[in-house]
C-alpha positions as CSV (number, residue, x, y, z in Angstrom):
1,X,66.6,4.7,23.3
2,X,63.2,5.3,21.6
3,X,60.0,6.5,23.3
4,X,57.0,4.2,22.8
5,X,53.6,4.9,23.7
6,X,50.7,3.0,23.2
7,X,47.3,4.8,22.7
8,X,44.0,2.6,23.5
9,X,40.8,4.0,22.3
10,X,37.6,2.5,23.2
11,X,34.1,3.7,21.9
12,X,30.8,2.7,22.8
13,X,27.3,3.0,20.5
14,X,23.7,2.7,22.0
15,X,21.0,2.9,20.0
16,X,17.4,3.1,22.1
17,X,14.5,2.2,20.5
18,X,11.5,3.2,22.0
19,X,8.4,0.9,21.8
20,X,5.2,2.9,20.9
21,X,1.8,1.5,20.0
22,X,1.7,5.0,17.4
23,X,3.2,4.8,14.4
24,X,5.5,7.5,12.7
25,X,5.0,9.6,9.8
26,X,8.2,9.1,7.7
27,X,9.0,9.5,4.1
28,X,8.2,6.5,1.3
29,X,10.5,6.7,-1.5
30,X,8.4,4.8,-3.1
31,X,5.5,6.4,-2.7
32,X,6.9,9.5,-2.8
33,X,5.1,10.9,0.2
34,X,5.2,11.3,4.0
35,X,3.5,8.1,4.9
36,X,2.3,6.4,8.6
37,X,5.3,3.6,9.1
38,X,4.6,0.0,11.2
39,X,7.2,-1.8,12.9
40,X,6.6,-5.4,10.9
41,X,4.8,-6.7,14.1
42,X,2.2,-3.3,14.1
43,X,1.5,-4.1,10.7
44,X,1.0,-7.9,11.3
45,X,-1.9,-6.8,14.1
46,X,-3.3,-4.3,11.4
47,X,-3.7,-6.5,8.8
48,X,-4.3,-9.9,10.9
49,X,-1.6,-11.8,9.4
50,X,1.5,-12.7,11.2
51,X,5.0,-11.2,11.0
52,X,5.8,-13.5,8.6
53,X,3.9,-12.7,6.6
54,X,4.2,-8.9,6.4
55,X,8.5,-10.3,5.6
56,X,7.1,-12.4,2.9
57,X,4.9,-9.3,1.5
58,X,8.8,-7.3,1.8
59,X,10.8,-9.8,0.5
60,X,8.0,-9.8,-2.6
61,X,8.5,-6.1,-3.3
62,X,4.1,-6.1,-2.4
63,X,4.8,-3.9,0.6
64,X,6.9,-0.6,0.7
65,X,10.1,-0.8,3.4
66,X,12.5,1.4,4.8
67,X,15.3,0.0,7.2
68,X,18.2,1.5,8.7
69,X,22.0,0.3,8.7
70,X,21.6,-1.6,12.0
71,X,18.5,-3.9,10.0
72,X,15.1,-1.9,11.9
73,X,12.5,-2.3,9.5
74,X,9.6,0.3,9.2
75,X,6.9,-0.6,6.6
76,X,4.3,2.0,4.7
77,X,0.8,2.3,5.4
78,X,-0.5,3.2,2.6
79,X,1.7,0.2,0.6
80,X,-0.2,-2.1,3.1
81,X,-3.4,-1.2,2.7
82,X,-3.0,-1.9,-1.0
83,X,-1.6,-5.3,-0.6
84,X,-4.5,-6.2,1.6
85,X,-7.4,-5.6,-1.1
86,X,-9.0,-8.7,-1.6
């Protein structure tokens, strides 16, 4: 008669995000620099616009992004402050 066991493995992720009204100093591949990054909501407030509107800057290539496998978004600074000049 054959053995059988039956191995259950069970895993668990968490991933904390920490709300901070500062915003971090990261690297911009596209600027090629260590740049201040906004959440898309601290750069609405910055530039007076609404989140929307900072995803519509994105999803136009106007505004430099980074975002992480889960989908956290982090925009550059300095990217922003060009694509606010009138």
């Amino acid at each position: 008669m054959n053995k059988r066991t039956e191995i259950t493995v069970e895993t668990r992720r968490l991933l904390v995000i920490q709300r901070s009204n500062r915003s971090m100093l990261l690297w911009c591949d596209d600027c090629l620099a260590n740049v201040q990054m906004f959440t898309p909501s601290q750069a609405a407030q910055v530039a007076g616009v609404t989140t929307r509107a900072i995803y519509r800057q994105i999803e136009q290539a106007r505004i430099h992004f980074i975002e992480d496998t889960s989908g956290f978004v982090l925009v550059c600074s300095r990217s922003l402050k060009v694509a606010l000049k009138p």
